[in-house]
Backbone as ProteinMPNN parsed JSONL, in Angstrom:
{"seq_chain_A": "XXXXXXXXXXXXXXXXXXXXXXXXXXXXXXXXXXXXXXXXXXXXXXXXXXXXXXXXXXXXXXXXXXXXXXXXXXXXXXXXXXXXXXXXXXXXXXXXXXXXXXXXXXXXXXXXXXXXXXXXXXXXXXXXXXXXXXXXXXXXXXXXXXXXXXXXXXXXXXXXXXXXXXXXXXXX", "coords_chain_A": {"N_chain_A": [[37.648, -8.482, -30.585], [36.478, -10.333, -28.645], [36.648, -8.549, -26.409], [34.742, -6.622, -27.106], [32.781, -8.632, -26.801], [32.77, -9.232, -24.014], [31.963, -6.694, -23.527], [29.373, -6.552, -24.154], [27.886, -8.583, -22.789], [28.546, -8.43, -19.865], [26.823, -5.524, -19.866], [24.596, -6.844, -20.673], [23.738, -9.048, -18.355], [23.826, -7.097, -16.627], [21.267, -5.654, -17.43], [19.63, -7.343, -16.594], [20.486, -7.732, -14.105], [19.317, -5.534, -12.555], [17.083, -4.54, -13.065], [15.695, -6.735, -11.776], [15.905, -6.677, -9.263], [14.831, -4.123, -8.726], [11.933, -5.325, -8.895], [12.261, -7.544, -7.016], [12.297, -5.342, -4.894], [9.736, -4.342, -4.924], [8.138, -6.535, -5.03], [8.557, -7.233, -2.28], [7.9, -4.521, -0.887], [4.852, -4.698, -0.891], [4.368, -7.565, 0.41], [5.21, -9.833, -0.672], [7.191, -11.911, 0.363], [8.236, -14.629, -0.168], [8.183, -14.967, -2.987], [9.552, -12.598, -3.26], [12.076, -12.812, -2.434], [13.03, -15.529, -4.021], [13.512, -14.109, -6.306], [15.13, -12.597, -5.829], [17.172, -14.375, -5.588], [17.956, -14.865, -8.366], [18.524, -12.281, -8.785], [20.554, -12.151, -7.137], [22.484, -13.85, -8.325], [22.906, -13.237, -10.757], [24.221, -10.82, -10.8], [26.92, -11.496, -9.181], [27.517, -13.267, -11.521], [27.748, -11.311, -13.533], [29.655, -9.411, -12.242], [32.093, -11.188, -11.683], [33.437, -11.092, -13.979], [34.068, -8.658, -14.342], [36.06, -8.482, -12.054], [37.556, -10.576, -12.799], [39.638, -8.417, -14.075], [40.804, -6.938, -13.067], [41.928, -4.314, -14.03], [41.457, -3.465, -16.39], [39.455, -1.019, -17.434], [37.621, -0.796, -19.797], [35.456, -2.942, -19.058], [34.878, -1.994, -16.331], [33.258, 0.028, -16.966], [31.593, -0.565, -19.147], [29.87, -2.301, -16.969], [29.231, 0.071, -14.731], [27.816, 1.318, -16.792], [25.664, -0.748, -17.407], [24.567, -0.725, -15.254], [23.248, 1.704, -14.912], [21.255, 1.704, -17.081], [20.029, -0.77, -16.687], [18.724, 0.261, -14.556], [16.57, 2.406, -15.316], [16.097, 0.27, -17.421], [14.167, -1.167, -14.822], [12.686, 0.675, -13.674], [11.21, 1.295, -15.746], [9.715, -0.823, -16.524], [8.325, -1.408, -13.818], [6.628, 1.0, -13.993], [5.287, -0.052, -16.483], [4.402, -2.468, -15.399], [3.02, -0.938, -13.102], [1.654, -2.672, -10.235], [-0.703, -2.962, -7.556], [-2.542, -0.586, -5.299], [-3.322, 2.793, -4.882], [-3.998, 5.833, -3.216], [-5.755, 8.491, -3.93], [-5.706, 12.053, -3.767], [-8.153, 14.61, -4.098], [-7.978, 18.025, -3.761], [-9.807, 20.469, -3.471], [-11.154, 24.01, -3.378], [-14.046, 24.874, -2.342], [-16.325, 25.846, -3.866], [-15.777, 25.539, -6.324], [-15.298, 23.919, -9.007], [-17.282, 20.116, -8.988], [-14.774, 17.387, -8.764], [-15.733, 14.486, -7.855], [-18.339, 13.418, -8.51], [-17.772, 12.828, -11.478], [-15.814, 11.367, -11.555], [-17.255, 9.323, -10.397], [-18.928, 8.659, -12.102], [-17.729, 7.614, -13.836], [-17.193, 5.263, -13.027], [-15.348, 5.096, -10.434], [-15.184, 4.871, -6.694], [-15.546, 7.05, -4.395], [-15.109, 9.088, -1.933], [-16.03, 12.572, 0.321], [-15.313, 14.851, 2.083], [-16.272, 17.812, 3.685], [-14.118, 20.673, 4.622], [-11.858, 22.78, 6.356], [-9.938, 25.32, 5.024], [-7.029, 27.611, 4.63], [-7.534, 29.698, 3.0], [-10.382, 29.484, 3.178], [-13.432, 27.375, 2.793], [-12.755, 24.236, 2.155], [-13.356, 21.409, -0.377], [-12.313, 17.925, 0.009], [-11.936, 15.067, -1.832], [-11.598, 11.029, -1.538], [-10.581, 8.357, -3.123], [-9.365, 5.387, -3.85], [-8.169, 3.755, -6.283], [-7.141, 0.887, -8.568], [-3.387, 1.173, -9.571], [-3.041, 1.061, -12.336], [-4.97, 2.496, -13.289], [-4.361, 5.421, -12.603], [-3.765, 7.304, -14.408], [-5.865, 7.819, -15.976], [-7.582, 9.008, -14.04], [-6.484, 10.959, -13.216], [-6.619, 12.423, -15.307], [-9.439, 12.685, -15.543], [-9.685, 14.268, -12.89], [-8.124, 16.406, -13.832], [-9.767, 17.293, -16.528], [-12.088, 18.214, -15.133], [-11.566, 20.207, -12.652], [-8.648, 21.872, -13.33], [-7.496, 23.164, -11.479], [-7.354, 22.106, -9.198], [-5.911, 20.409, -5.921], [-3.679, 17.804, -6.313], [-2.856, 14.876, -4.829], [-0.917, 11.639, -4.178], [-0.765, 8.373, -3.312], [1.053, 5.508, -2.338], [-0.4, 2.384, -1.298], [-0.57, -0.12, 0.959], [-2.469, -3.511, 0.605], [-3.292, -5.418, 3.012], [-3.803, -9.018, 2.491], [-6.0, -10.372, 3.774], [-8.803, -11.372, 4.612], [-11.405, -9.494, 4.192], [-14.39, -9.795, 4.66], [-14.076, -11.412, 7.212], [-13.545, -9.019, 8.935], [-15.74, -7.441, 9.09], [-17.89, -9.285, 10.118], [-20.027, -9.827, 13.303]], "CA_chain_A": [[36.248, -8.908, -30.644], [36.599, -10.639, -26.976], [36.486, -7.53, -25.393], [33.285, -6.186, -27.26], [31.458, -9.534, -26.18], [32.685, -9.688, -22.887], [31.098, -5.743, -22.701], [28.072, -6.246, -24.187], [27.82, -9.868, -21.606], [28.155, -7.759, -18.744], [25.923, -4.938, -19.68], [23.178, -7.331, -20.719], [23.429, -9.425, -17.155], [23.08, -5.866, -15.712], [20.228, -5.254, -17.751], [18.533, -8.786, -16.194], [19.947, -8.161, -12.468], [19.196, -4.708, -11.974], [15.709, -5.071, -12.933], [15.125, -8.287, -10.923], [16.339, -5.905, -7.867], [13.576, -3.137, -8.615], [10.677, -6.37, -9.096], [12.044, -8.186, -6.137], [11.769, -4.349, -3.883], [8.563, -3.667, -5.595], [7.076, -7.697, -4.651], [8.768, -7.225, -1.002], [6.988, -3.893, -0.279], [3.536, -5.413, -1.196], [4.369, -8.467, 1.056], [5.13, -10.956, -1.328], [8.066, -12.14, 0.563], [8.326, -15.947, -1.082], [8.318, -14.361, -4.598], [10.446, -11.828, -3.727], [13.095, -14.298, -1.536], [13.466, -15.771, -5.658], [13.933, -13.372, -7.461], [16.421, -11.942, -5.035], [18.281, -14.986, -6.093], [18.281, -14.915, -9.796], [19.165, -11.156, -8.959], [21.947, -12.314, -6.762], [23.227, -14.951, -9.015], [23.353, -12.489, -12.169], [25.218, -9.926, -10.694], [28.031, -12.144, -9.605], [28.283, -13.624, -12.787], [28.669, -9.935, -13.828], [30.856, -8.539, -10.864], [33.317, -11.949, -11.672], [33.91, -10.739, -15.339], [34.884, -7.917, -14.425], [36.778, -8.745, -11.132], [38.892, -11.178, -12.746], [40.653, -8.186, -14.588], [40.505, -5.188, -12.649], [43.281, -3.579, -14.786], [40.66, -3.118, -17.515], [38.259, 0.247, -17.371], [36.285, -0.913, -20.376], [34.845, -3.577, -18.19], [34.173, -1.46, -15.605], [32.693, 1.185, -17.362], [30.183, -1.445, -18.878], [29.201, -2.667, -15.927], [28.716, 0.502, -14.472], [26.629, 1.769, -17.972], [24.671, -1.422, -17.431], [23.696, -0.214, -13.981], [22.328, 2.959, -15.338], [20.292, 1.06, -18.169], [19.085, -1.372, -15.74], [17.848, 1.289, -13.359], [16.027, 2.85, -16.75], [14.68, -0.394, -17.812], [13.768, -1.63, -14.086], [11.345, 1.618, -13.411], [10.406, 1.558, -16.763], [8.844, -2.35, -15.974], [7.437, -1.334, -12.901], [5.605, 1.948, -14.143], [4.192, -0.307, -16.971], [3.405, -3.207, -14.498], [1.823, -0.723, -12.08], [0.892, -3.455, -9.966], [-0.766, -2.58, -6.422], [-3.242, 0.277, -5.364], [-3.306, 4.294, -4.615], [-5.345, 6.963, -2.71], [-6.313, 9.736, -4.956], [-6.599, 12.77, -2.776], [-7.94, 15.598, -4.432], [-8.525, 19.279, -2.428], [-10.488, 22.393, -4.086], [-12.496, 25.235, -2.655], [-16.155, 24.251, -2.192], [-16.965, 26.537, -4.683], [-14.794, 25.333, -7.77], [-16.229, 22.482, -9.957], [-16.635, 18.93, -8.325], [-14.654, 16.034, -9.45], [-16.473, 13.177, -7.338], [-19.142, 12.85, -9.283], [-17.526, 12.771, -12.632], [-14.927, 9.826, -10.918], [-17.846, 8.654, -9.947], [-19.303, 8.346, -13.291], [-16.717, 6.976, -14.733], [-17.256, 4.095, -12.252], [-14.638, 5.133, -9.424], [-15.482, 4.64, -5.528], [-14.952, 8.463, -4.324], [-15.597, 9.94, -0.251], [-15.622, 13.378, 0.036], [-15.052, 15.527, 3.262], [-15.463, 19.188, 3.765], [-13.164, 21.127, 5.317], [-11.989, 24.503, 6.583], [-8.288, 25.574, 4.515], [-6.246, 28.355, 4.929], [-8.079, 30.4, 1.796], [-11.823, 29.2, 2.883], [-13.99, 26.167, 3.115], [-12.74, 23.077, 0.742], [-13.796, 19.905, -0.478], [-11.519, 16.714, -0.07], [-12.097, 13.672, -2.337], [-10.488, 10.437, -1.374], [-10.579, 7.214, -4.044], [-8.443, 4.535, -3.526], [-7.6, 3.416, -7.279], [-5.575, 0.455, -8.853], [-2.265, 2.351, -9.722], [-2.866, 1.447, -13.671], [-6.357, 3.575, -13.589], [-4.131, 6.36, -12.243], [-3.744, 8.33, -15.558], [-7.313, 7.935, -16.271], [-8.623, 9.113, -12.915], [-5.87, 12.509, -12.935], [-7.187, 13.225, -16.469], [-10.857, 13.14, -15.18], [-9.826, 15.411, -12.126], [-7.248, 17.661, -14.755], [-10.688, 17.986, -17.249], [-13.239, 19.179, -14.002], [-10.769, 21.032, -12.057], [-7.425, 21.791, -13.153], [-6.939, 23.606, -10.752], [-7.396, 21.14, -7.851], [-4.572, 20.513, -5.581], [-3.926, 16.198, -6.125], [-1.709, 13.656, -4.068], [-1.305, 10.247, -5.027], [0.189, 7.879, -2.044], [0.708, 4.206, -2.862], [-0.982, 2.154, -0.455], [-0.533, -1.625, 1.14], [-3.557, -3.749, 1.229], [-3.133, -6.958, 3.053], [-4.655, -9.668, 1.676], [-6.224, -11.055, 4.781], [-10.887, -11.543, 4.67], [-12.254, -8.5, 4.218], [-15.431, -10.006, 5.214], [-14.23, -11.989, 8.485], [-13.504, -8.124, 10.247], [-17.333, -7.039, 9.675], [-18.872, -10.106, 10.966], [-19.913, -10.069, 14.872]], "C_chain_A": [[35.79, -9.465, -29.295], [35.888, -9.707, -26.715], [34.984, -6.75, -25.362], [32.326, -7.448, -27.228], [31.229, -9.243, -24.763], [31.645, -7.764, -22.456], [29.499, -6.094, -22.87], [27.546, -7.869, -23.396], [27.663, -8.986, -20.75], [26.893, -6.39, -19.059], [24.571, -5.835, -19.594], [22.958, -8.419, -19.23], [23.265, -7.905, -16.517], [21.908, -5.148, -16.12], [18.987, -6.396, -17.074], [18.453, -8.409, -14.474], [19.97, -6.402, -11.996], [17.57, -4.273, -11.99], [14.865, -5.992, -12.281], [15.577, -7.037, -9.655], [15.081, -4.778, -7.798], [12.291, -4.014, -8.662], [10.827, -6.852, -7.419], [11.766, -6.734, -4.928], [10.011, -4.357, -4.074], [7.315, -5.135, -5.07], [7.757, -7.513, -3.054], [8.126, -5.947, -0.459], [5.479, -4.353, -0.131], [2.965, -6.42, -0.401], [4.516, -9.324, 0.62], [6.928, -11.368, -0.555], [9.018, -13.493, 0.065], [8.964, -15.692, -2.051], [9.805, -13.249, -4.351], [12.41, -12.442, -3.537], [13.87, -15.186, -3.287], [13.726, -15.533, -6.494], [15.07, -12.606, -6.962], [17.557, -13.311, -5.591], [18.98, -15.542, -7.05], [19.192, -13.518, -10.003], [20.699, -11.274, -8.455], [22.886, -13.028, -7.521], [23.672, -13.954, -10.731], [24.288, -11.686, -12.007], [26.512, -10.495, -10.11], [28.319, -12.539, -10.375], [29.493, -12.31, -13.571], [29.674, -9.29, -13.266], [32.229, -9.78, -11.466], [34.008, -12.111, -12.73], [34.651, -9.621, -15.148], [36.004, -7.415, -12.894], [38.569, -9.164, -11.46], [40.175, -10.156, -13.671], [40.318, -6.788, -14.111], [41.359, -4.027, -13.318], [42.566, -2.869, -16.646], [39.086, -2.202, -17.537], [37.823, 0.137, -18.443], [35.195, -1.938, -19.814], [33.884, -2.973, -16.843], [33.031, -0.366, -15.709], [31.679, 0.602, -18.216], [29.612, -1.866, -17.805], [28.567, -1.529, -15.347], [27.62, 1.347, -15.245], [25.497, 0.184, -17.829], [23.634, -0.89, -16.141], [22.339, 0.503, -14.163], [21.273, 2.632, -16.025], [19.272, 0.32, -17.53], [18.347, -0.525, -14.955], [16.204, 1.965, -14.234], [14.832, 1.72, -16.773], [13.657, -0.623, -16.532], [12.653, -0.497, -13.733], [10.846, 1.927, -14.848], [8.873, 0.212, -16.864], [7.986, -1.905, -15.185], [6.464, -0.707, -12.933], [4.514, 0.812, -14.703], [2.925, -1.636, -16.111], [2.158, -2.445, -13.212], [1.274, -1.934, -11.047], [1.101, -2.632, -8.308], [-2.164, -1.507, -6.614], [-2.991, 1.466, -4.734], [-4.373, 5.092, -3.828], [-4.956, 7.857, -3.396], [-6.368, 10.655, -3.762], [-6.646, 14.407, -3.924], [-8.549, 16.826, -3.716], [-8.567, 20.325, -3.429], [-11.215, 23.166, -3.041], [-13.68, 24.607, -2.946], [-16.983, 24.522, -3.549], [-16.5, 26.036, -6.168], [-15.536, 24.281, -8.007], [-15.97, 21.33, -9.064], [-16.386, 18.018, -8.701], [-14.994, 14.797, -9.159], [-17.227, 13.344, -7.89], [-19.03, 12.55, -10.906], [-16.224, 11.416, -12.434], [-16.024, 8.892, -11.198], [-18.702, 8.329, -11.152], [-18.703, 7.215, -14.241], [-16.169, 5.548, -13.654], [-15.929, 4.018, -10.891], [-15.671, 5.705, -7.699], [-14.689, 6.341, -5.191], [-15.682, 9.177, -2.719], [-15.09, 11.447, -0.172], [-15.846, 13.665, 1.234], [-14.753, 17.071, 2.876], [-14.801, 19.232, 4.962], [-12.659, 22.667, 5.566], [-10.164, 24.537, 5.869], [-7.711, 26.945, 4.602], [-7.119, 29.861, 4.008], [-9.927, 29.999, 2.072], [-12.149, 27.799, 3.398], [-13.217, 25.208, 1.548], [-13.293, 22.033, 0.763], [-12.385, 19.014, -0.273], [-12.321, 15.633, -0.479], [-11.003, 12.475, -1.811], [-10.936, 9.646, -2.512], [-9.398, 6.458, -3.704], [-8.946, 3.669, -5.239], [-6.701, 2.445, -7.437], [-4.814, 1.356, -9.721], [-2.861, 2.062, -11.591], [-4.016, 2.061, -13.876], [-5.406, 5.22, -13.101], [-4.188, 7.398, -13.202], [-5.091, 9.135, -16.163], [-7.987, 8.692, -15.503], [-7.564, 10.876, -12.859], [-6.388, 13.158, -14.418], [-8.486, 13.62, -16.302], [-10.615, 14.732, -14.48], [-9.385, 16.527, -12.793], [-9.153, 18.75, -15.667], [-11.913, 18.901, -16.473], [-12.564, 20.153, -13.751], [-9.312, 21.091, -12.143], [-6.567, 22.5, -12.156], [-6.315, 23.367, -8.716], [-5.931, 20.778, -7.432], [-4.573, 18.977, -5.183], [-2.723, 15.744, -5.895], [-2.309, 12.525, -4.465], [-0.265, 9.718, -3.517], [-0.436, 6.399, -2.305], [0.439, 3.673, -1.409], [-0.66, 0.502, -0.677], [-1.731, -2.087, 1.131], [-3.229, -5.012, 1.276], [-4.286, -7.885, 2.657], [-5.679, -10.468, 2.705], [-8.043, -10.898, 4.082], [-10.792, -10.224, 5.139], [-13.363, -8.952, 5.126], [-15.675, -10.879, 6.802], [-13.742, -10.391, 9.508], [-15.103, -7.426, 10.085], [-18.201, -7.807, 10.158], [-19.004, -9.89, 12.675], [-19.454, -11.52, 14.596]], "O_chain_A": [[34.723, -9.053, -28.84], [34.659, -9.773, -26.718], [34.293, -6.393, -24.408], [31.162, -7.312, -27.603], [30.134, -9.048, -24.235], [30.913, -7.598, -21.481], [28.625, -5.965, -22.013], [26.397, -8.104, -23.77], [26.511, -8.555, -20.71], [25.966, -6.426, -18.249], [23.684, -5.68, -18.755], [21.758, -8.588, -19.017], [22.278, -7.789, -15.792], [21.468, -4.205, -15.462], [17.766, -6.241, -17.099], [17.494, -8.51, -13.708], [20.698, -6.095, -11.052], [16.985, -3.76, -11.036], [13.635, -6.021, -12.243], [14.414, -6.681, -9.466], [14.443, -4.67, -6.751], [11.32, -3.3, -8.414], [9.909, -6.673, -6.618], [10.999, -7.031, -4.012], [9.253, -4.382, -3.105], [6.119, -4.979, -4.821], [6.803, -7.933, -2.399], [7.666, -6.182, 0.659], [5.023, -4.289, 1.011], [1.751, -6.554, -0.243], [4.009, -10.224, 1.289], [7.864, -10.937, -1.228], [10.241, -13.439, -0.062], [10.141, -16.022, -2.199], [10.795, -13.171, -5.08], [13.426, -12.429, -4.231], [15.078, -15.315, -3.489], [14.123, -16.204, -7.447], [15.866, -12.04, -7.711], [18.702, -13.037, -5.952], [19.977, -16.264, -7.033], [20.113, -13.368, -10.807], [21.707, -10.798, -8.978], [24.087, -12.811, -7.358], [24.6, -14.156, -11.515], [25.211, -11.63, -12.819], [27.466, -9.895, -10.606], [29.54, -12.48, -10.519], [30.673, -12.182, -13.9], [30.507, -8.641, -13.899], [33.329, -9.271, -11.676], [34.951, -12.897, -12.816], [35.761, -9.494, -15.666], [36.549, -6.321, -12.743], [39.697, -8.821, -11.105], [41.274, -10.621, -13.974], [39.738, -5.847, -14.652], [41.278, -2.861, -12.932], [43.028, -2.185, -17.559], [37.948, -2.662, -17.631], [37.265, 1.218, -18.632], [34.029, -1.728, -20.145], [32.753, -3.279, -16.465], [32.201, -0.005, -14.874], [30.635, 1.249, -18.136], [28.402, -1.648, -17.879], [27.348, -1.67, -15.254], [26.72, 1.954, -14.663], [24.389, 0.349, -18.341], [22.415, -0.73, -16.103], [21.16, 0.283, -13.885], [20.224, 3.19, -15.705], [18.06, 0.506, -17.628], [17.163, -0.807, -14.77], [15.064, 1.935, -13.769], [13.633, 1.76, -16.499], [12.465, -0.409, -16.752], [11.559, -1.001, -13.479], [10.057, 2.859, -15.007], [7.674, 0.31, -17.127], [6.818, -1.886, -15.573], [5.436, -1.071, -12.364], [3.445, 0.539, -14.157], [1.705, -1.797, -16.088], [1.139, -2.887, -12.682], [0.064, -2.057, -11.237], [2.083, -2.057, -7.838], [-2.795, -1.47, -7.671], [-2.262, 1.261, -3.764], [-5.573, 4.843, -3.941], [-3.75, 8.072, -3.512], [-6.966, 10.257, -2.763], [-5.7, 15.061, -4.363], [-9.596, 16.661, -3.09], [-7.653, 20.883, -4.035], [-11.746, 22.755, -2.01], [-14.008, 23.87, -3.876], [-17.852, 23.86, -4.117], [-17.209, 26.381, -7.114], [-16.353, 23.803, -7.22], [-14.92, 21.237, -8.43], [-17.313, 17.335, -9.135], [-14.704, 13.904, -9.956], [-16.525, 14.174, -8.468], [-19.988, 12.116, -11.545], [-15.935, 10.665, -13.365], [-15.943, 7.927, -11.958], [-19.339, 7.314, -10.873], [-19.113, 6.353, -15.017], [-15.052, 5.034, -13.601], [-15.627, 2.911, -10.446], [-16.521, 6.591, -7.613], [-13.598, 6.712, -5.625], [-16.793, 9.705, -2.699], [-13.933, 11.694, -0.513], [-16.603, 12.876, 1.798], [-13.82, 17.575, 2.25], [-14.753, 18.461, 5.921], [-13.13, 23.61, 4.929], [-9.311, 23.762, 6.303], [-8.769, 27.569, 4.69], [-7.186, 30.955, 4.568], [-10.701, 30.248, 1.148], [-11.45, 27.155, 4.18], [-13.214, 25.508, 0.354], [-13.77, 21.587, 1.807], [-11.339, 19.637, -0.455], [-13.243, 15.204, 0.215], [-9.812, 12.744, -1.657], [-11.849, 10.231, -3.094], [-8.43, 7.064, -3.243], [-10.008, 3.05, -5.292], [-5.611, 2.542, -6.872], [-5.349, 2.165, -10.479], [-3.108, 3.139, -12.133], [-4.122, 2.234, -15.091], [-6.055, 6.228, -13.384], [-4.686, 8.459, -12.825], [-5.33, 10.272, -16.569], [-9.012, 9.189, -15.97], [-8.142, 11.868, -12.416], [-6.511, 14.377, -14.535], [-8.857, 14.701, -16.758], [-10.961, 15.83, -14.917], [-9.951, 17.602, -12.593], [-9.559, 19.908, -15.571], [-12.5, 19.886, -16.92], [-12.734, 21.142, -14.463], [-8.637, 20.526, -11.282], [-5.344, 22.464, -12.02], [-5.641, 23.844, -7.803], [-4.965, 20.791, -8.195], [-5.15, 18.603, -4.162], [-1.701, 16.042, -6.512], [-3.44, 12.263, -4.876], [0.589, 10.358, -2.903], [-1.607, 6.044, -2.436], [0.884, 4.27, -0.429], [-0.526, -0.096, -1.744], [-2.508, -1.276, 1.633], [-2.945, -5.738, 0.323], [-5.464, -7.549, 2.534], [-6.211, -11.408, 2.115], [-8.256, -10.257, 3.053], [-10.263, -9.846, 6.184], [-13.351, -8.563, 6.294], [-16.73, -11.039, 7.415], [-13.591, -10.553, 10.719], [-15.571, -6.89, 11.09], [-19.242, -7.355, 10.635], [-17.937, -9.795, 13.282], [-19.19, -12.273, 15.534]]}, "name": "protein", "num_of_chains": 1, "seq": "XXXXXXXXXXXXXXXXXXXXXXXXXXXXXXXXXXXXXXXXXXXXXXXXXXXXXXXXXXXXXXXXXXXXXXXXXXXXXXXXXXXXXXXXXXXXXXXXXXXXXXXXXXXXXXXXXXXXXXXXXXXXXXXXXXXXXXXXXXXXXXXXXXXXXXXXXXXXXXXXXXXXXXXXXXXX"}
């Protein structure tokens, strides 16, 4: 009975510090370096607990083989967190022919900020939409462009925005 605590102990600290490792990347790209600096050390402090369970008996491959099935789980739950947190923002880019239906004004209906640019492409003249989207509108805003133009060709590229005054770089 030991042995099936001590696995399901280590998987479930690798279900806590492998997720705290995808939060603390996910608040250190963004710039949250404070936040992330703390959670790096709940992450660090879990996974030694876990690594020193199954250290102190290296002679035992059900130990290890939880730990490394917690990994996997953690990896699972930790981008499963992040999708649903979404937190941050995106550029939308979507590119059709001129001629094909246009999805900026149906974004733009649906209350999204949308710049469009023609352009000359390999096949003709196209349009380019940009939008810059928070990431949890993303589903919403590729189902708009899917229902205009499914045939539109769309990139998604997550984007930094520092947090600095907007309004102190347009003042003279």
């Amino acid at each position: 009975m030991s042995v099936f605590l001590n696995v399901l102990f280590i998987i479930g600290l690798r279900l806590v510090d492998v997720p705290l490792g995808t939060l603390r990347i996910m608040l250190l790209t963004r710039g949250s370096r404070w936040r992330s600096g703390l959670v790096g050390f709940f992450e660090s402090l879990t996974w030694v607990t876990a690594a020193s369970i199954v250290l102190r008996e290296l002679d035992d491959p059900v130990r290890m083989v939880a730990f490394a099935a917690g990994f996997g789980l953690g990896t699972i739950l930790g981008v499963s967190l992040e999708r649903w947190l979404a937190p941050g923002t995106a550029v939308v880019q979507v590119m059709a022919p001129i001629a094909s239906p246009e999805v900026a004004t149906a974004m733009r209906s649906e209350g999204f900020a949308v710049t469009t640019l023609n352009g000359e492409g390999r096949d003709g003249d196209v349009r380019l939409s940009l939008s810059v989207v928070p990431r949890r509108q993303l589903r919403r805003v590729l189902a708009i462009v899917r229902s205009i133009n499914p045939e539109a060709f769309t990139t998604i590229e997550d984007v930094y925005m520092p947090r600095w005054p907007r309004a102190a770089a347009v003042r003279k």
